[in-house]
N, CA and C of each residue as an Amber inpcrd file, in Angstrom:
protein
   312
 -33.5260000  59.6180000 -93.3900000 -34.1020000  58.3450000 -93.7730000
 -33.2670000  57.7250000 -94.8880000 -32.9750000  56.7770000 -94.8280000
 -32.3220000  55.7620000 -95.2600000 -33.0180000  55.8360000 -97.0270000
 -32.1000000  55.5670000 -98.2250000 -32.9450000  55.4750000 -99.4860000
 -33.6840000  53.6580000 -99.4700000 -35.3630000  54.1540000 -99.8530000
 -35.3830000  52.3590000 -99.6660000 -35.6460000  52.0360000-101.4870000
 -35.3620000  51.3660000-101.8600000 -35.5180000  50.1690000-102.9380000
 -35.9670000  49.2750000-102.8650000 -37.0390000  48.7120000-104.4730000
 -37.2180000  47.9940000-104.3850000 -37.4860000  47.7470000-105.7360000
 -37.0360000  46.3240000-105.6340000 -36.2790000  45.2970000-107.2170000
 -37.6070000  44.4500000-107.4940000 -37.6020000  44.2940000-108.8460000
 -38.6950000  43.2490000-109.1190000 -38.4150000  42.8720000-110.3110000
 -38.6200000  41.6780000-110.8870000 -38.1550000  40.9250000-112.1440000
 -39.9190000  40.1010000-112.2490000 -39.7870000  40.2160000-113.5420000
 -41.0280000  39.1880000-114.1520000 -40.3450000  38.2090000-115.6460000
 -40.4360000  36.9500000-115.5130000 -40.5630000  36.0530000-116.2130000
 -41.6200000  35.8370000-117.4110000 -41.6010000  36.0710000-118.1750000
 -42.9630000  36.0930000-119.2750000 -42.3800000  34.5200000-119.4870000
 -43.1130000  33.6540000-120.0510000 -43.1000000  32.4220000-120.3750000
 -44.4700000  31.9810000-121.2800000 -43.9320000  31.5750000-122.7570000
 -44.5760000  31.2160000-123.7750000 -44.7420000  29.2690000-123.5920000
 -45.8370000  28.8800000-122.9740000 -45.2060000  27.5080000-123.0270000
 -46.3820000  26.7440000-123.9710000 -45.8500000  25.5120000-124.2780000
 -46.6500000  24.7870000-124.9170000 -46.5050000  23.0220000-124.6580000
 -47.9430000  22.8150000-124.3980000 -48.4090000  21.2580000-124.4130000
 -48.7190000  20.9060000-125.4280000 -47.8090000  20.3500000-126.2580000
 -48.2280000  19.3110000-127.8330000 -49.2960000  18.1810000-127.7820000
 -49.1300000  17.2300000-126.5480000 -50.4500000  16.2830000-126.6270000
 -51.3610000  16.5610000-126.2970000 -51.8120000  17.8490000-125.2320000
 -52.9010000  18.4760000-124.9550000 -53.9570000  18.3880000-126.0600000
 -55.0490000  17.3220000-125.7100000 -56.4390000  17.5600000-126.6010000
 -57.3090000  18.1940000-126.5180000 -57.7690000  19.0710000-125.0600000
 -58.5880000  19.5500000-124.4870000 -58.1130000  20.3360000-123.3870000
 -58.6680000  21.5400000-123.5060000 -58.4060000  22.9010000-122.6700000
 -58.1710000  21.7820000-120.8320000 -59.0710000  20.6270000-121.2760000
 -59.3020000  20.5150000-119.3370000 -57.8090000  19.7260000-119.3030000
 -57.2500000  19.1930000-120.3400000 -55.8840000  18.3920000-119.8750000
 -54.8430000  19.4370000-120.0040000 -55.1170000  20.8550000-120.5040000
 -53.7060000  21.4960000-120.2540000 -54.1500000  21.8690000-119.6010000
 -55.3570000  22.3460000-118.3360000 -55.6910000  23.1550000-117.4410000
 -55.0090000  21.6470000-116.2200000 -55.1480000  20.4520000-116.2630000
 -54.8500000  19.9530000-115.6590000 -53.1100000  20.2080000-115.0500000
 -52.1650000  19.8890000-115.6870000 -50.9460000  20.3390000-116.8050000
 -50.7630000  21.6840000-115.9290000 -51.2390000  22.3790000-116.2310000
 -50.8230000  24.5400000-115.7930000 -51.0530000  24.1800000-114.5760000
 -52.1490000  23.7400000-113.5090000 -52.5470000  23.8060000-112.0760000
 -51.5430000  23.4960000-111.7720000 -50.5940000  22.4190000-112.0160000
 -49.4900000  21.5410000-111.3180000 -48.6760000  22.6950000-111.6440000
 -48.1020000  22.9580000-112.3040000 -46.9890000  23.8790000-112.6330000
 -47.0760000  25.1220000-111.8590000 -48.3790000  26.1050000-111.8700000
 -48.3200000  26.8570000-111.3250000 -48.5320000  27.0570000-109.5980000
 -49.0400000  25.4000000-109.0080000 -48.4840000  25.1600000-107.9110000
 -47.1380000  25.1630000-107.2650000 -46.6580000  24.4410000-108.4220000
 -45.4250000  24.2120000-108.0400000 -44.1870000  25.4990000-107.6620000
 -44.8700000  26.4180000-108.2230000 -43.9900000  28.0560000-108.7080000
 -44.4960000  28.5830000-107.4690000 -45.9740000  28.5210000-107.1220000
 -46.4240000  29.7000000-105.5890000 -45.9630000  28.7990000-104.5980000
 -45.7980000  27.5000000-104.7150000 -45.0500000  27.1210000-103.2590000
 -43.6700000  27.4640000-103.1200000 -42.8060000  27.5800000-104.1250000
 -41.5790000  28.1890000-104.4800000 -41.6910000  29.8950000-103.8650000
 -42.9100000  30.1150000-103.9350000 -42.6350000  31.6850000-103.6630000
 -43.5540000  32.8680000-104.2190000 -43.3990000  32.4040000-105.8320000
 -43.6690000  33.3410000-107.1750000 -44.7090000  33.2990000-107.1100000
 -44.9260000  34.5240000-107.7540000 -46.2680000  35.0310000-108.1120000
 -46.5140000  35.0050000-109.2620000 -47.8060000  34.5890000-109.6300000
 -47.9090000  33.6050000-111.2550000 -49.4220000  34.3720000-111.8680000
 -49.6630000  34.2310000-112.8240000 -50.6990000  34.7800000-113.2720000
 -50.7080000  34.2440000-114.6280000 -52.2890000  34.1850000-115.3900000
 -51.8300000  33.5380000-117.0240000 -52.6030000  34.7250000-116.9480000
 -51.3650000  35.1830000-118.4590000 -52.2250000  36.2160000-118.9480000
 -51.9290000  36.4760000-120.8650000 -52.3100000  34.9820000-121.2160000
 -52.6040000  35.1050000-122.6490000 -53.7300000  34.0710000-122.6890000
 -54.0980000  34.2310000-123.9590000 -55.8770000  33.5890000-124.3950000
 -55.8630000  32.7450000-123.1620000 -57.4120000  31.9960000-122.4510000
 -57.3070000  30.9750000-122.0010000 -58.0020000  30.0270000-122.7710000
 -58.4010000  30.0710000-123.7910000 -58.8600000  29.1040000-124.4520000
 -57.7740000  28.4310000-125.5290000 -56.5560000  28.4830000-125.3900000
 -56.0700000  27.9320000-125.9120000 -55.6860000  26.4080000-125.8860000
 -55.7250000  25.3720000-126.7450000 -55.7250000  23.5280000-126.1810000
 -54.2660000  23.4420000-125.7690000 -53.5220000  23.9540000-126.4500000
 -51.9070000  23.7530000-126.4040000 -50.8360000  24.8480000-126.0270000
 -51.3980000  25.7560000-126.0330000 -50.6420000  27.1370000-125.8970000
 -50.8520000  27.9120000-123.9240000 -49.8470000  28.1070000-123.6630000
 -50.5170000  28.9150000-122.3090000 -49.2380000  30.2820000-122.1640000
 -49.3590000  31.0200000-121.2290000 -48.7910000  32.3750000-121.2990000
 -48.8220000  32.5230000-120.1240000 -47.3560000  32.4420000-119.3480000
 -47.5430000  32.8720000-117.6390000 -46.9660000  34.1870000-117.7350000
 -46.8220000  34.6110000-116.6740000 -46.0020000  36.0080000-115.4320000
 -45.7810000  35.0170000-114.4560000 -44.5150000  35.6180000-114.0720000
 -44.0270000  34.8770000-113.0580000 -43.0300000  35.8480000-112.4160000
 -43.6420000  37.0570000-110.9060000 -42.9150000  37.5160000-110.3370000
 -42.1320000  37.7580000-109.5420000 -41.1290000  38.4230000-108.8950000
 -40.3090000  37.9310000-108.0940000 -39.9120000  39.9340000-107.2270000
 -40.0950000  39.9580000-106.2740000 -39.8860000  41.1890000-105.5240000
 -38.5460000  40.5270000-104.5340000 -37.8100000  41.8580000-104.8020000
 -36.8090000  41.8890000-103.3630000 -36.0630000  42.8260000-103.0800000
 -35.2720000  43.5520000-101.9470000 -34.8210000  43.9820000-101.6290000
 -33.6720000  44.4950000-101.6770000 -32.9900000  43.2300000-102.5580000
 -31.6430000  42.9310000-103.3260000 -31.8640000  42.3640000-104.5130000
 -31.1580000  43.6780000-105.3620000 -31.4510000  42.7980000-106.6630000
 -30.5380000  41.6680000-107.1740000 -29.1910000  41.6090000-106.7240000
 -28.3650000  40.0610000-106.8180000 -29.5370000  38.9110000-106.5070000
 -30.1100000  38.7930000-105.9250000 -30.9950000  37.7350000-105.3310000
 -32.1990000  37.1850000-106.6420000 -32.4220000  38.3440000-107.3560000
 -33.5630000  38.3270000-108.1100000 -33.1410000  37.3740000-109.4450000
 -31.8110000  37.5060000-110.2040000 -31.3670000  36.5600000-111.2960000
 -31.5010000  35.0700000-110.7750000 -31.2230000  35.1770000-109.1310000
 -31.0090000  33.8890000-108.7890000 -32.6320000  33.1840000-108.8440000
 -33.1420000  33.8980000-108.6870000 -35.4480000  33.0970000-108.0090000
 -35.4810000  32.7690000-109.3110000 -35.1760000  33.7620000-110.6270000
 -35.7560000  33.9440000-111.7510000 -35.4040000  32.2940000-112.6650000
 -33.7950000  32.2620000-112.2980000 -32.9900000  31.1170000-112.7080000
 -33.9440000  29.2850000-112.0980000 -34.4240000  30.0190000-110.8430000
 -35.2280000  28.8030000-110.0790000 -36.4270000  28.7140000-111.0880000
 -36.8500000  29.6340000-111.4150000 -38.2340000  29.7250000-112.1440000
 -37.9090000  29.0350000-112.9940000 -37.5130000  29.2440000-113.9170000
 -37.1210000  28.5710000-114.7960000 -36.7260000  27.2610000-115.0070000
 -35.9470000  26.8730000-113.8330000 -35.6530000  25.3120000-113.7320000
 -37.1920000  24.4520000-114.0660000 -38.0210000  25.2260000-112.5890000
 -38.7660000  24.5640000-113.0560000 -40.2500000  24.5560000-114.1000000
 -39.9530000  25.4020000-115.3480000 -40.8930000  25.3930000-116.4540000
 -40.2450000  24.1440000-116.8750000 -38.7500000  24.1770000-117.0650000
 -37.9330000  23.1460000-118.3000000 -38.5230000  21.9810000-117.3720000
 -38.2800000  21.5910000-116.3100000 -38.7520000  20.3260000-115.6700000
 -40.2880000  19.8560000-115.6090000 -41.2210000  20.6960000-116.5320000
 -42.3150000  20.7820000-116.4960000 -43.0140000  19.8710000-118.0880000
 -44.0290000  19.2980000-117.7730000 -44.8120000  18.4890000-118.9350000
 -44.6030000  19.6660000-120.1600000 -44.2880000  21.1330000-120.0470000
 -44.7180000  21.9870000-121.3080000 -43.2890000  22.0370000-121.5440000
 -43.4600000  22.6180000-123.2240000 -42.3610000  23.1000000-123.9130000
 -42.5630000  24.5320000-123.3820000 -41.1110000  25.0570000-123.8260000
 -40.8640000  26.4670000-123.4010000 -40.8090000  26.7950000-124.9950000
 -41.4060000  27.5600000-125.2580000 -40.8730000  28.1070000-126.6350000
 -40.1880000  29.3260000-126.5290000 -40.9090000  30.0350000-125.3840000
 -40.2940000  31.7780000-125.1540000 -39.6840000  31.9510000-124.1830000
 -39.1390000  32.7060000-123.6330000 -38.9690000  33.4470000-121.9070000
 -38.3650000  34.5350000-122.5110000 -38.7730000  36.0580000-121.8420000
 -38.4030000  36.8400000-121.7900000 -38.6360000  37.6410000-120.0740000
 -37.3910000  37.6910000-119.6530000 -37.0790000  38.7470000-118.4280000
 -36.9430000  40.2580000-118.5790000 -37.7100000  40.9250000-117.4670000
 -37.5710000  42.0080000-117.3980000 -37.2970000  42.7410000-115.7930000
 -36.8670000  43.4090000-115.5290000 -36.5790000  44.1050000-113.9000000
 -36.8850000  45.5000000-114.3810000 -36.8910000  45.8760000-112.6080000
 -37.4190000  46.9020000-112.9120000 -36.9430000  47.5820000-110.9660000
 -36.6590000  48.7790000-110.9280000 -36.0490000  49.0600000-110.0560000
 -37.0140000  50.6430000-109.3070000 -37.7530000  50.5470000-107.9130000
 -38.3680000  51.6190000-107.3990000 -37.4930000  52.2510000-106.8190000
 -37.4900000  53.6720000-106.1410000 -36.9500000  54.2980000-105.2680000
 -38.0290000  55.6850000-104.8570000 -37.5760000  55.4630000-103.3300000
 -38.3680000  56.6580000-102.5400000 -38.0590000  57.8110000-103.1360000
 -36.5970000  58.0060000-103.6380000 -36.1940000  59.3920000-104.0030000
 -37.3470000  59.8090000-105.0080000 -37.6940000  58.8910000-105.6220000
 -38.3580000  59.8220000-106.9790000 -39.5390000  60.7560000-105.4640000
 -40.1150000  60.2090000-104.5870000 -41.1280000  60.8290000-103.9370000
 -40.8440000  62.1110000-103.2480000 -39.4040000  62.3800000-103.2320000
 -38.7600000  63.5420000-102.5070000 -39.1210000  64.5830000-103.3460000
């Protein structure tokens, strides 16, 4: 049997809406964005406070088969936070690499 692998990268993203007055206009704000990322592909999740007016905290993952491929989705991700109503204040990437062997 063939060794199989498998690659995965996550995007942490610190973003922020400055005119945001109310949780419902950055919730307005995040829906679009994080549409915009699962039709792209990614798998998105907020996972800092949600009560924050101005502040939000994604994951943004990316699985594949090849990990050359994975800098490239991650680079897409990213395009589009910067093209997005929020500031980026953070991004931090991480990968992470499986293999069957460990199961041998």
């Amino acid at each position: 049997m063939d060794d199989v692998r498998v690659h995965t990268s996550t995007l942490i993203a610190d973003l922020r809406l400055p005119l945001a007055g109310s949780l419902k206009e950055r919730r307005k704000e995040l829906y679009g964005l994080v549409e915009r990322l699962r039709h792209e592909g990614f798998a998105v999740a907020q996972v800092g406070p949600p009560d924050l007016h101005q502040r939000v905290f994604l994951a943004i993952a990316e699985v594949s088969g090849q990990p050359s491929r994975l800098a490239e989705r991650l680079d897409e991700a990213e395009r589009i936070l910067f093209a997005s109503e929020f500031e980026v204040c953070f991004l931090q990437r991480s990968e992470n690499t499986w293999s069957d062997t460990s199961l041998r």
